[in-house]
N, C-alpha and C positions, 0 to 999 in steps of 0.2 A: 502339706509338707511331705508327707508321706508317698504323694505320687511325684514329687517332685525329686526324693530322692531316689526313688525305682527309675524314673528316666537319665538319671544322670549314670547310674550303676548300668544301665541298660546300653548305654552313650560310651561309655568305657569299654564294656566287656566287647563290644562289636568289634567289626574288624573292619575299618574302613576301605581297604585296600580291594576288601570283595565284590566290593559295589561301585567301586571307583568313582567314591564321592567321600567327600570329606564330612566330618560330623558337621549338623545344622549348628549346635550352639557349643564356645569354648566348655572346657569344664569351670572354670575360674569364676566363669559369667553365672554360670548356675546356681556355683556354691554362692555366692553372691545373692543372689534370688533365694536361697535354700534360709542362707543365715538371717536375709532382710525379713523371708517368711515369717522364721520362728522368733524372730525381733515384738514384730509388729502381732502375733499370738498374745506373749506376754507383755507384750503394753497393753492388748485389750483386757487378757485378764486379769491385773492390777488396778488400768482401769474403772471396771467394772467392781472390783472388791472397795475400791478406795470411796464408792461411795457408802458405807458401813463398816469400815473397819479401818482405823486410823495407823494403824502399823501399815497397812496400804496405800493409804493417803499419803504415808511419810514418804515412802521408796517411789510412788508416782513424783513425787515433788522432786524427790532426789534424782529420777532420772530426766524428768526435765529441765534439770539444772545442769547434768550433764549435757545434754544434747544443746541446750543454751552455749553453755562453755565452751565448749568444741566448735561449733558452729562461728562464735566469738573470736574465738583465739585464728581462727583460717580465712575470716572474712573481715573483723573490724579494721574500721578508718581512725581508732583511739591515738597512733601514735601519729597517723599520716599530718601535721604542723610541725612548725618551728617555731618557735618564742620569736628567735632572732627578724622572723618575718612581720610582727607585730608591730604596732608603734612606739616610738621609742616612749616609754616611760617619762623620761628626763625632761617631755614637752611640758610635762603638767606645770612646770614651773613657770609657765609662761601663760600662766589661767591665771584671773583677776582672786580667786580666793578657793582655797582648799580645805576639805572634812578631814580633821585628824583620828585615828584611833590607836588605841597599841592590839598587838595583836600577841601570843603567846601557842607557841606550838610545839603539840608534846608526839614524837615519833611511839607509833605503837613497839612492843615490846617482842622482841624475837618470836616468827610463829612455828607451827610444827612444817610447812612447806618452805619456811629460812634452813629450820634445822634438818629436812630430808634433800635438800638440791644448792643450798647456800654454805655451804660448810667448805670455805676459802674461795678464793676468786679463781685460782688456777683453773683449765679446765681438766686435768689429772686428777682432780678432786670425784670425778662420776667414773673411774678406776678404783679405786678404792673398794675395799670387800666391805668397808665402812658403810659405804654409800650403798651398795648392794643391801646390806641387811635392813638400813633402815629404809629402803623403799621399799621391800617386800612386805615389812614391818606394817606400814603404812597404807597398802596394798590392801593387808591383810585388818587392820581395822575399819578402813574405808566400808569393805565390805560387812564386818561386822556393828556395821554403825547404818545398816540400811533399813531398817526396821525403825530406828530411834530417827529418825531424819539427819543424824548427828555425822558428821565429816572433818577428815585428816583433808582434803585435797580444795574440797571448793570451801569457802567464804573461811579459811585455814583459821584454826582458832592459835592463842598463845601454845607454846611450848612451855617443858617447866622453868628453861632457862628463862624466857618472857618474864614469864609470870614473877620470877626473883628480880628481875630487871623493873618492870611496878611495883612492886613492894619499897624497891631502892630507891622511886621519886616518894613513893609515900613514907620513908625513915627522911629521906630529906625534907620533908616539908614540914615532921614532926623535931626532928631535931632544936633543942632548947639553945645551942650556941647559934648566934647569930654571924651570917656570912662576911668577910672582912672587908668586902667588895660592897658600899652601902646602895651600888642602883642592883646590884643582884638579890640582896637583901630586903629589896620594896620587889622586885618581881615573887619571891620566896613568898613574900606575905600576903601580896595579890593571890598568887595560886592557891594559898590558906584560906584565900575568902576571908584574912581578916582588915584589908582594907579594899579602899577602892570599888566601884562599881563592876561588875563583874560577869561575864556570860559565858557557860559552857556551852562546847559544840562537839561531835565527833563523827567521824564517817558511820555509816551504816555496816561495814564490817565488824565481824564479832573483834579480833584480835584489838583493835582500836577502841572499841564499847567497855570493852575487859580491861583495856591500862590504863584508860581514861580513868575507868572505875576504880579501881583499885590505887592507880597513882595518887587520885584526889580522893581516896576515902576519909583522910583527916579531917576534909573539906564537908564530903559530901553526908557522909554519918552527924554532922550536927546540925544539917539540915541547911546547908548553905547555898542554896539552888539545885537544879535540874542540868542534866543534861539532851542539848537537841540532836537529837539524830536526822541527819543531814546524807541524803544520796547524792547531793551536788560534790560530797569530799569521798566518796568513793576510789580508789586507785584508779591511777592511769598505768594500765598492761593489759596484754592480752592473754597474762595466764591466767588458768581458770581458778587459782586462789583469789583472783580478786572478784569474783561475781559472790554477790550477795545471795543468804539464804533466806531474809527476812521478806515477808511480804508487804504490799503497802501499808503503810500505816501501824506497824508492829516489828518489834526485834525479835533474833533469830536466838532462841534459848541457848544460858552461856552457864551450863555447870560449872566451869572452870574458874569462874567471877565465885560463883555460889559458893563452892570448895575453897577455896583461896580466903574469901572474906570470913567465912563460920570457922577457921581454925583461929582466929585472933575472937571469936564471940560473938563477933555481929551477923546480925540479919537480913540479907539482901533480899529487899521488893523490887524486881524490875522496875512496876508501876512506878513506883515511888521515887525512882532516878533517873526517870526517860523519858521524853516529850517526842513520840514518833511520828505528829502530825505532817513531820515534811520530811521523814524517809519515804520516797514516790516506788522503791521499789531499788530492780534491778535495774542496772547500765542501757539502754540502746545499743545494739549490736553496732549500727553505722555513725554514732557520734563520739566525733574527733574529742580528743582530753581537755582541748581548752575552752568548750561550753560550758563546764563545769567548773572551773578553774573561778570563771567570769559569773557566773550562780553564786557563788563562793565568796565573791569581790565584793560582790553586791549585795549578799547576805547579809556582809558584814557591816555595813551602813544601814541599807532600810530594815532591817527587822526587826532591829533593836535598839534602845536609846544604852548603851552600858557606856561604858567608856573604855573598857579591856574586853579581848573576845579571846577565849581561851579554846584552844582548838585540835583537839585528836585526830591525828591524821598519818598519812604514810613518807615513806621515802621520797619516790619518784613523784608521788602529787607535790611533795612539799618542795623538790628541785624545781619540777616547771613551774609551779609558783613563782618563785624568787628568779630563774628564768626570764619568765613573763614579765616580771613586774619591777624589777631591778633596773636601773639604765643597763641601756647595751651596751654602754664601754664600761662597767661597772668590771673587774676582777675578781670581785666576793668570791669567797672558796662555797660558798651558799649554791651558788649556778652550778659548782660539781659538784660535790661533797653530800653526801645523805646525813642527818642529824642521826646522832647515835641510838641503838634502841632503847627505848626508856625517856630516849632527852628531851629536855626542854631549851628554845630560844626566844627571845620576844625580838620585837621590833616596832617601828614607825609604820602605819598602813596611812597612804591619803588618796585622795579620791576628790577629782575636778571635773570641770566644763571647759574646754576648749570649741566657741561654738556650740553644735548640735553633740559633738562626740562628749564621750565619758570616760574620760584615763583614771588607769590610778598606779599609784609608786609606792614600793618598800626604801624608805630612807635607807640607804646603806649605812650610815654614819650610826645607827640606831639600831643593828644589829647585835644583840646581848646575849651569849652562852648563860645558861642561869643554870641547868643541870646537864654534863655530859658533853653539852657541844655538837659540835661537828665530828667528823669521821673521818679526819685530816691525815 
């Protein structure tokens, strides 16, 4: 590094004109090689620390998550499909017999990368000295969260707004008046775990693990199943909030669930609320959103016999869903509309044999706001 930058100081001060030759290398090119140097110094000594010192461990992990994400965001093939290109759904009706299930889907809860780049649709919204503070804000925790493996920007946890947003499906599910709408009032009681057969599922991302939690802790505190943490429900984008921090077979520590849950008394054991046998990790850089989508499809048939599959997940996953799996002359505000955060919808999921192929359809007819709705 050090003769590197004596050459480049030496590459300036010259006078090129005396020797009527141009300098051999730009300066740009250099600083470039100068910065890569001192890049690739401290990755090695990190590196080398992270094999005995776990504050090391954390910040190597953290920065391969960066370089991950970056790399993601410039080169994935996640968004390159179209639903519309797919097959129509609507065929399945034309299969000699169909698997039914209901399916239930709870949008995660505002997170802190909603609350630092999402705060209105306009884009005068990243003008704002609003937006300014809380990115530097955010900036500035990021970094001081390198040590603790802990992050504002990648695998973005809730915000506090979130967090009051699951709280508000966990007062709705605890509420004693019953809903005056009686099929919202049997979904109510399913998400209660107090009828019906029943399976939790939630992305691998922490913000979803956290309102999953917390929205069904009426559920989950008396012991009324587990939930599976699933890399197949991971978001489709290619910002780097959506790359997970959890490694295979383990969730990514969630103080904010911890915090959140010990002010109401209780005591959260991750062990004891999470089945991470099939979180596989992070995303594939080059796989398109609808292998997962179709992971996801399919999960929901073969893995379990339940009869409800209750399921934590995102925006944008939850649009191509219904996308995908919706007829194509279907108008559902489902195909635009994101469920709100905190919300809950269920629906008709079925699943056929046409020949060799495997479709499967969301009844439109069978689409139920149960908390919050859409985003209409």
């Amino acid at each position: 590094v050090t003769r590197a930058l004596s050459s480049i100081m030496a590459t300036e001060s010259s006078d090129p004109s005396a020797s009527g030759q141009a300098t051999t290398s730009p300066f740009a090119i250099r600083l470039v090689f100068v910065a890569g140097s001192v890049f690739a110094a401290m990755y090695a000594t990190v590196f080398a620390l992270a094999k005995s010192s776990n504050a090391a461990k954390n910040v190597l992990h953290k920065v391969n998550m960066w370089i991950h994400g970056i790399v993601h965001l410039i080169f994935t093939n996640e968004t390159r499909w179209k639903p519309e290109k797919l097959d129509d759904p609507a065929n399945l009706h034309e299969a000699p017999e169909m698997i039914k299930k209901t399916v239930i889907f709870i949008r995660h809860g505002e997170s802190k990368w909603n609350e630092i780049f999402n705060d209105g649709k306009a884009i005068t919204r990243f003008f704002k000295p609003t937006f300014f503070i809380r990115l530097f804000s955010g900036m500035f925790w990021e970094t001081m969260d390198a040590v603790s493996g802990d992050s504002v920007f990648l695998d973005s946890p809730l915000s506090m707004e979130g967090v009051e947003q699951a709280v508000g499906l966990a007062d709705f599910l605890e509420r004693k008046e019953k809903c005056e709408d009686e099929k919202v009032e049997e979904f109510r009681q399913i998400l209660s775990g107090n009828i019906s057969d029943s399976i939790i599922c939630s992305s691998n991302l922490r913000r979803c693990l956290a309102t999953t939690t917390i929205g069904l802790w009426p559920r989950l505190s008396k012991g009324k199943g587990k939930i599976h943490v699933l890399s197949c429900m991971q978001e489709s984008s290619r910002n780097v909030d959506t790359q997970a921090l959890s490694q295979p077979g383990s969730i990514a520590p969630l103080p904010i669930t911890k915090a959140t849950l010990k002010t109401s008394g209780a005591e959260f054991d991750p062990s004891a609320i999470f089945i991470a046998t099939e979180n596989h990790g992070n995303k594939p850089i080059c796989e398109k959103g609808k292998v997962r989508l179709f992971q996801f499809a399919e999960w929901i048939f073969s893995s379990n016999s339940s009869k409800v599959v209750i399921a934590g997940g995102h925006s944008l996953y939850f649009r191509n869903f219904f996308r995908s799996f919706l007829p194509h002359k279907s108008e559902h505000p489902a195909k635009k509309a994101k469920i709100k955060n905190g919300g809950a919808v269920a629906f008709t999921f079925c699943r056929g044999k046409l020949g060799d192929q495997t479709l499967y359809l969301v009844e439109e007819k069978s689409l139920t706001p149960i908390y919050l709705g859409f985003d209409i």
